[in-house]
C-alpha positions in Angstrom: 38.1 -7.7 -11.9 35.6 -10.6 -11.9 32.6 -11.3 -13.3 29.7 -13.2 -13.0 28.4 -14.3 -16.9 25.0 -15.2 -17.6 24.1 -18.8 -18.3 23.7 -19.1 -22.1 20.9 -21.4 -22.0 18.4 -18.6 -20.4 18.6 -16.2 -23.7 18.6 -17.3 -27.5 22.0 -17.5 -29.1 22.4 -14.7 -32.3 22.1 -15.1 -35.5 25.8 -16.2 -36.9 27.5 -13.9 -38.9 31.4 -13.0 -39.4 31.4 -10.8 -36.8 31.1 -11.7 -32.9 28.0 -10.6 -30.9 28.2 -9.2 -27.2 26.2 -12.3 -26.6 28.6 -14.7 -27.9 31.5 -12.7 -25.8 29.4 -12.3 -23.1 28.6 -16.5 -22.6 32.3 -17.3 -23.8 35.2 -15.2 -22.4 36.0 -16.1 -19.5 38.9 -12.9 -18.7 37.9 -10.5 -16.5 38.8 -7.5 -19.1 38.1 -7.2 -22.6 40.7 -7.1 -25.3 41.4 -4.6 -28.3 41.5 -7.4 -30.3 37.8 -8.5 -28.9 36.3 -5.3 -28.6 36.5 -4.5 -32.7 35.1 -7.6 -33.4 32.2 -6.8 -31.1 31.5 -3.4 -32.1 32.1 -4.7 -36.1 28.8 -6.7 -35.0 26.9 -3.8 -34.5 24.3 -3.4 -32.3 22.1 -6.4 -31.0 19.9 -6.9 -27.6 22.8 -6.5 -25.4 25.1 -4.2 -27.3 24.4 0.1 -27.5 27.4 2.1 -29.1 27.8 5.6 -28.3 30.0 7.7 -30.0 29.8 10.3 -26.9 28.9 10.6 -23.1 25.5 13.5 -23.7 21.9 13.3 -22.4 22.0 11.6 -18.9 18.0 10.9 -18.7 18.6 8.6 -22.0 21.6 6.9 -20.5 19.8 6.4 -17.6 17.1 4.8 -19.5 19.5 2.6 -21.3 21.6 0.9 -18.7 18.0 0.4 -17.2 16.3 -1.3 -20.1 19.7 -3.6 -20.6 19.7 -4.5 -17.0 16.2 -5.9 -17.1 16.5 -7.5 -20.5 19.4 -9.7 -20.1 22.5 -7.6 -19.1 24.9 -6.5 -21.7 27.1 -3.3 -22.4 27.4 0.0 -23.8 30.3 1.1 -25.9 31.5 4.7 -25.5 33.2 5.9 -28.6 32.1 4.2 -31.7 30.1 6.5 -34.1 27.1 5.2 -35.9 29.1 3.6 -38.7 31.1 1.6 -36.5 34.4 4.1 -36.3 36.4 4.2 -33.5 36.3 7.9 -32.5 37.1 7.4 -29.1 36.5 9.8 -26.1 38.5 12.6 -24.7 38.4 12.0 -21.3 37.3 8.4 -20.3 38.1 8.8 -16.5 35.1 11.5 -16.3 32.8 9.1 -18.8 33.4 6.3 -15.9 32.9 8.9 -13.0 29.5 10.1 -14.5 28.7 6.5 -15.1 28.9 5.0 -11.9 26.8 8.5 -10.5 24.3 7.3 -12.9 24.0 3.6 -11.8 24.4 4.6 -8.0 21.9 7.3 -7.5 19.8 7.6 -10.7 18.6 4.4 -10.6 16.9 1.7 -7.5 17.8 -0.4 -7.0 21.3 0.8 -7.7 23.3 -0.6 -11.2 26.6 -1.9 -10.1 28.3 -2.1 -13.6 32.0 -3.0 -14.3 34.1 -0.2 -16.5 36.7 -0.9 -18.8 39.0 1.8 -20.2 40.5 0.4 -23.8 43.4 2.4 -25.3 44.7 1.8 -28.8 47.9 2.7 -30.1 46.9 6.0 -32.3 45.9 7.0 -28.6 41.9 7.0 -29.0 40.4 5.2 -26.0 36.9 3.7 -25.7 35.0 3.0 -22.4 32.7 -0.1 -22.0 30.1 -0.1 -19.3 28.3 -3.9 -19.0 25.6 -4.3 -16.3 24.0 -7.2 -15.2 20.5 -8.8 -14.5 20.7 -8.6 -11.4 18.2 -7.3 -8.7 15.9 -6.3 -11.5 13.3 -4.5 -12.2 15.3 -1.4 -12.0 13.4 1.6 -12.8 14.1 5.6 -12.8 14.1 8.2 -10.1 10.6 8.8 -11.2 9.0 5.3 -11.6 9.9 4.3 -14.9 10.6 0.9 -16.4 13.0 -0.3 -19.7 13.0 -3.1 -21.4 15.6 -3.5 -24.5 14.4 -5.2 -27.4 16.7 -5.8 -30.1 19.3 -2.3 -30.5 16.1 -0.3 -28.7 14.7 0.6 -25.5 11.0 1.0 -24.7 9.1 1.5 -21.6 7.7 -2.2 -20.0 4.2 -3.0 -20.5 2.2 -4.2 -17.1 2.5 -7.6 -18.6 6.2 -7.7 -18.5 6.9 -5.9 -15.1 4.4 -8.5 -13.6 6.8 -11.5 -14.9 10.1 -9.0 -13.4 8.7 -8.7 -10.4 7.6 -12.4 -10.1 10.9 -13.6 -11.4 12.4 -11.6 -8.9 11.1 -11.6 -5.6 10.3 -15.3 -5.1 11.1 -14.9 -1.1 9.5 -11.7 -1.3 6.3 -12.2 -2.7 4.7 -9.1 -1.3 6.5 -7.1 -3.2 4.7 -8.5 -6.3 2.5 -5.8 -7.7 -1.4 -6.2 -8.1 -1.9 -4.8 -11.9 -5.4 -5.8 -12.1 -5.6 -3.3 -8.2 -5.5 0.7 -8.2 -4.8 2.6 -5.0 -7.3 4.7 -6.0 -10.4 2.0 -6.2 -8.9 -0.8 -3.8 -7.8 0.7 -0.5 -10.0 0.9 2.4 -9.0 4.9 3.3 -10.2 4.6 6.8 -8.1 2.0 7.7 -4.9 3.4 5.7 -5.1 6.8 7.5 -6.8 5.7 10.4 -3.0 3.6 10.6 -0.6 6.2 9.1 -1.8 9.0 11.9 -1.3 6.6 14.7 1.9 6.1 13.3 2.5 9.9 12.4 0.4 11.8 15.1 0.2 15.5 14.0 1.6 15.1 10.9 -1.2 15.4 8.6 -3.8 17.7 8.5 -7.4 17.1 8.9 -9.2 17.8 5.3 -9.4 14.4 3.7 -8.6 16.0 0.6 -4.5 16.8 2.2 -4.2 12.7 2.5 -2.2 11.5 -0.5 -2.7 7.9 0.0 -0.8 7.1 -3.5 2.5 8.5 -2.4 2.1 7.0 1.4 1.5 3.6 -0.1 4.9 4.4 -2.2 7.2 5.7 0.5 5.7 2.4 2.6 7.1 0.0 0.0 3.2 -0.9 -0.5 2.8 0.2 -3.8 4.6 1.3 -7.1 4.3 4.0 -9.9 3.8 2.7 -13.6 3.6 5.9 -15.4 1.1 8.2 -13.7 -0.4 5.2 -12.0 0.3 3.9 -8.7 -0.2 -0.3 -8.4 -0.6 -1.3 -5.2 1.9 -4.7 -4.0 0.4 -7.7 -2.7 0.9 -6.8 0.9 -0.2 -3.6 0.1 -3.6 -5.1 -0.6 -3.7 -7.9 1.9 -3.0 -4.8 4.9 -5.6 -1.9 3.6 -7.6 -3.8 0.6 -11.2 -3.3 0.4 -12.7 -6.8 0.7 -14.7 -6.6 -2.6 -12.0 -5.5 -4.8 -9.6 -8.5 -2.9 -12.0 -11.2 -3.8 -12.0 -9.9 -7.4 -7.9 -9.1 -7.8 -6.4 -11.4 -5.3 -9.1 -14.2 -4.2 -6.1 -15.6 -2.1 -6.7 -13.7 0.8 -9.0 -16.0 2.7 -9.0 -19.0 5.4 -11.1 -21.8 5.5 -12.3 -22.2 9.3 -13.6 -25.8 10.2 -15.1 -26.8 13.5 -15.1 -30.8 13.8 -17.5 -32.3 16.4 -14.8 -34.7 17.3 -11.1 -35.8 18.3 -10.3 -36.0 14.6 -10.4 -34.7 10.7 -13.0 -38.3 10.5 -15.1 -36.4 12.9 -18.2 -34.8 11.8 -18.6 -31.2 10.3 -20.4 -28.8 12.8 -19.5 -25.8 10.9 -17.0 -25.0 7.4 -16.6 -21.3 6.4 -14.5 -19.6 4.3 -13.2 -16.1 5.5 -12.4 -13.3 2.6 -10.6 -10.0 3.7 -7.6 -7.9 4.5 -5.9 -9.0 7.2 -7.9 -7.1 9.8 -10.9 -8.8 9.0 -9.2 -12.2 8.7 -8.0 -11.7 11.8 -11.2 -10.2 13.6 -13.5 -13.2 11.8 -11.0 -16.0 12.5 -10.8 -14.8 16.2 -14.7 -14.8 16.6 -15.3 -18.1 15.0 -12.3 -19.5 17.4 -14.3 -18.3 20.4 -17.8 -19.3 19.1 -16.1 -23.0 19.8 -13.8 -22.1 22.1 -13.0 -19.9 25.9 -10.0 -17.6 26.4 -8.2 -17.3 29.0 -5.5 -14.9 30.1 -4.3 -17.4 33.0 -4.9 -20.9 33.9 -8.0 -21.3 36.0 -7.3 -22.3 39.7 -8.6 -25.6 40.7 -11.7 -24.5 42.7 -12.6 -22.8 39.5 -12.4 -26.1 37.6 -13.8 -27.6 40.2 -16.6 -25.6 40.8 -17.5 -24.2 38.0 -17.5 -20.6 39.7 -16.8 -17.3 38.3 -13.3 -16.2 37.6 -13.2 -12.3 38.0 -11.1 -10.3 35.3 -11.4 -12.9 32.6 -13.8 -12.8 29.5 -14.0 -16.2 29.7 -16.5 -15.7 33.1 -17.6 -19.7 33.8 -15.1 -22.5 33.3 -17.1 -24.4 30.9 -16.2 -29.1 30.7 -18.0 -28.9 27.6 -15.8 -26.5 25.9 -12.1 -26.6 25.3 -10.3 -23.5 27.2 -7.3 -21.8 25.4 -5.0 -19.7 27.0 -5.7 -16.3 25.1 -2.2 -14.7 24.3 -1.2 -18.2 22.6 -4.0 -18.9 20.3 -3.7 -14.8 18.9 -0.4 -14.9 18.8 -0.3 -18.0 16.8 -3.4 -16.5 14.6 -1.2 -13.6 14.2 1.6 -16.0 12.7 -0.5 -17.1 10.3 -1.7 -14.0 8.8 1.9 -12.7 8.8 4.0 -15.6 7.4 2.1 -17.3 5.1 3.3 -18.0 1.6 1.0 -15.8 -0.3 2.5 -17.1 -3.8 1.2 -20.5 -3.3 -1.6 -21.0 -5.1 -2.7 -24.6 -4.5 -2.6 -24.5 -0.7 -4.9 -22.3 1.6 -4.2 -21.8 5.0 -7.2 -23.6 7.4 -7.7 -23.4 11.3 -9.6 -26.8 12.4 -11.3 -27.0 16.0 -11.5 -29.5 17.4 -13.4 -31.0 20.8 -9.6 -30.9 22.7 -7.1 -29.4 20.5 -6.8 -26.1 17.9 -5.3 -27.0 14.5 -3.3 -24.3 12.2 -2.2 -24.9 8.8 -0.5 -22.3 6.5 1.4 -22.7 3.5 4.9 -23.0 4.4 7.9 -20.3 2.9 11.2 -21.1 1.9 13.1 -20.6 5.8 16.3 -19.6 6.2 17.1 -21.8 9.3 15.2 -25.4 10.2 11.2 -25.0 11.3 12.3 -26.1 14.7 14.4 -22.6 15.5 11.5 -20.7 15.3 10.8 -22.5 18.7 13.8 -20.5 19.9 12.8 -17.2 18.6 15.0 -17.0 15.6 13.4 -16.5 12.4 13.2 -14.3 9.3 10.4 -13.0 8.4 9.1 -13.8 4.8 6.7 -11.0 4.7 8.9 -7.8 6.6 6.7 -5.0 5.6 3.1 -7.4 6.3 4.8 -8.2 9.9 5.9 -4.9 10.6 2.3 -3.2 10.2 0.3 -5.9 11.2 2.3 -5.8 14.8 2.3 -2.6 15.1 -0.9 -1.8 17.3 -2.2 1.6 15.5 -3.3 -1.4 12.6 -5.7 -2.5 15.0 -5.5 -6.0 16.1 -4.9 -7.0 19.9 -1.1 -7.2 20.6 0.8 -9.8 22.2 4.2 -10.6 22.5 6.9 -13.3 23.0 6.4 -15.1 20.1 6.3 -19.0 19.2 8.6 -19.3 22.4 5.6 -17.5 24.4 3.2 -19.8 22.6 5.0 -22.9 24.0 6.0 -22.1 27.3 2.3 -20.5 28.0 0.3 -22.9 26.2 2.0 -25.6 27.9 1.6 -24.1 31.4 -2.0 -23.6 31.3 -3.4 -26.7 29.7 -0.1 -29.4 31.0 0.6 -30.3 27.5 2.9 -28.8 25.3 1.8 -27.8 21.7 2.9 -30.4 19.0 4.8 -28.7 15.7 6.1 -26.4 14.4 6.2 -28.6 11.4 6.2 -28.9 7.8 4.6 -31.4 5.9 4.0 -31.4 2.1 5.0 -27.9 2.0 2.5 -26.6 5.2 3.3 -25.3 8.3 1.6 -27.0 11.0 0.7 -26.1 14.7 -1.8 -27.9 17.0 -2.3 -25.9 20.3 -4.0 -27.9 23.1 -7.1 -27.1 25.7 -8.0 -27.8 29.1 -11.1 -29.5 29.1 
């Protein structure tokens, strides 16, 4: 049976004494199995931050507890067996300990607790079980929201403090996970747009009294919030989808773009207009959108050449005179990269903002760039991974309110490049930015 050991250099080594620690074991032994030799000198060490005896399986809620407050400490392992004074009492049947174990760490606990079981025999016939666990995919809480820390030979709930740092630690891919604990669903989330979504989404499934919409379980079962005790803590993308734009300013004053329109080929051109846009992603998308076309016409098609030519009308199109003094856009591309921005941007970085520059011929989009999977350039082929899933997935979906398009970056290019004969220049990234530059027909 393998196992993975934790790197000695993350925790602080014991205090020496004559007897071994689980830590020192832990860091040291390479075999796959524990000894009888090894586990007396453990258990004659007595109880530490990554050692619990037991000198009996009872009381599943407090197991549960425990195997969660070691796995988002540091790992370690809990003896079954040894009585208070450090006896070996063993336990009568050690298949059913295991059984009831592995029940607890696979569906009393999420994420799940994969542990590794060890069944000891010594020769007067008592036999001792040792459960160790893992940090793994911590934080790991209980069936109903609840979060253990162990701290010395004791468990105690995690403050908000601490689960912040877990969650951080954690999900560094995944940073819309990351709670908000300075946000409440209660106070933060724009209700009209968070059921005004979930009954697009769920028609005739909830009743019409406001007072029937529990928006603190929805956000839950939506993997857009947590519960800290009888609170509910909304996640970042939680916030960034349904937020109210006060509160986001306050809690999270990432969610913003700066929008700059240059009077000129260049970034050395001057400043027409600089604004910065604050929001949820709705209105970050709906402000970004009307600033673009304050500089700029959309188009759903190119416009034939007697339109260019003549400046006539072009019926069906917003865009109603084809204007030489204004860059035209073809309208699916520039949303549909807008749309990228909002959804993939690396919401963890802090010293980077994401920025759309106009310019007299060309559209500029910056966003700070996510750890990919694959090389920038396959998202020109369609193949990506998402680093905000749950953002995407509601932010596509077209109950959240933003015009849908389709296809993708491979639309983007193929469209763009028919209707203004240039192809767009990126994807790239550069000092840790994405970069896209769409060009117009002028």
């Amino acid at each position: 049976m393998s196992r993975k050991r934790s790197n000695s250099s993350r925790h602080p080594r014991q205090s020496p004494g004559s007897e071994r620690s689980y830590y020192e074991y832990l860091v040291s032994t390479p075999a796959p199995t524990i000894s009888r030799t090894e586990l007396v000198r453990l258990v004659r060490g007595g109880e530490d931050t990554y050692l619990e005896l037991k000198v009996r399986f009872s009381n599943v809620e407090k197991l549960t507890a425990e195997i969660i407050a070691l796995a988002n400490t540091a790992g370690g392992a809990i003896v079954f067996g040894v009585s208070d004074q450090l006896r070996i009492e063993g336990v009568d049947d050690p298949e059913s300990v295991e059984t009831q174990l592995r029940e607890i760490c696979s569906n009393q606990i999420q994420p799940p607790v994969f542990p590794f079981v060890n069944k000891v025999a010594f020769d007067n016939g008592r036999r001792i079980v040792v459960v160790e666990v893992e940090a793994g995919e911590r934080p790991h809480r209980t069936l109903d929201d609840r979060f253990y820390l162990r701290e010395g030979s004791t468990k105690r709930e995690a403050t908000r403090e601490e689960l912040s740092r877990l969650y951080q630690d954690a999900f560094l891919t995944r940073f819309e996970q990351v709670p908000i604990f300075q946000g409440w669903i209660e106070d933060d989330v724009d209700e009209s747009l968070f059921w005004s979504y979930v009954r697009g989404v769920n028609p005739g499934h909830w009743g019409e009294s406001p007072e029937a919409f529990p928006t603190a379980s929805v956000s839950r079962d939506m993997g857009l919030a947590i519960k800290l005790g009888e609170e509910t803590i909304p996640t970042v993308g939680g916030l960034l989808l349904f937020g109210l734009t006060d509160r986001l300013v306050e809690v999270f004053p990432r969610a913003s773009l700066l929008l700059t329109r240059y009077g000129g080929a260049d970034h050395r051109a001057p400043i027409i207009e600089r604004t910065h846009v604050r929001g949820n992603l709705l209105t970050l998308h709906d402000l970004s959108l009307s600033f673009i076309t304050r500089y700029a016409d959309l188009w759903d098609a190119r416009p034939s050449r007697r339109m260019i030519t003549e400046h006539a009308e072009l019926p069906g199109h917003r865009a109603e005179t084809f204007d030489r003094g204004r860059a035209n856009y073809h309208r699916a591309s520039v949303i549909e990269t807008l749309i990228n921005l909002l959804a993939h941007r690396d919401w963890s970085s802090r010293e980077k903002e994401a920025r759309i520059n106009i310019f007299d011929e060309w559209i500029e989009m910056i966003n700070p760039a996510p750890s990919l999977e694959l090389p920038v350039i396959s998202l020109r082929y369609g193949v990506a991974s998402p680093p905000n899933p749950r953002v995407k997935a509601i932010l596509t979906n077209r109950h959240y309110g933003i015009s849908q398009v389709t296809g993708g970056l491979p639309m983007v290019f193929s469209e763009s490049t028919v209707f203004s004969r240039r192809a767009p220049e990126g994807p790239m990234i550069v000092n840790g930015e994405f970069h896209l530059k769409l060009f117009g027909l002028c």
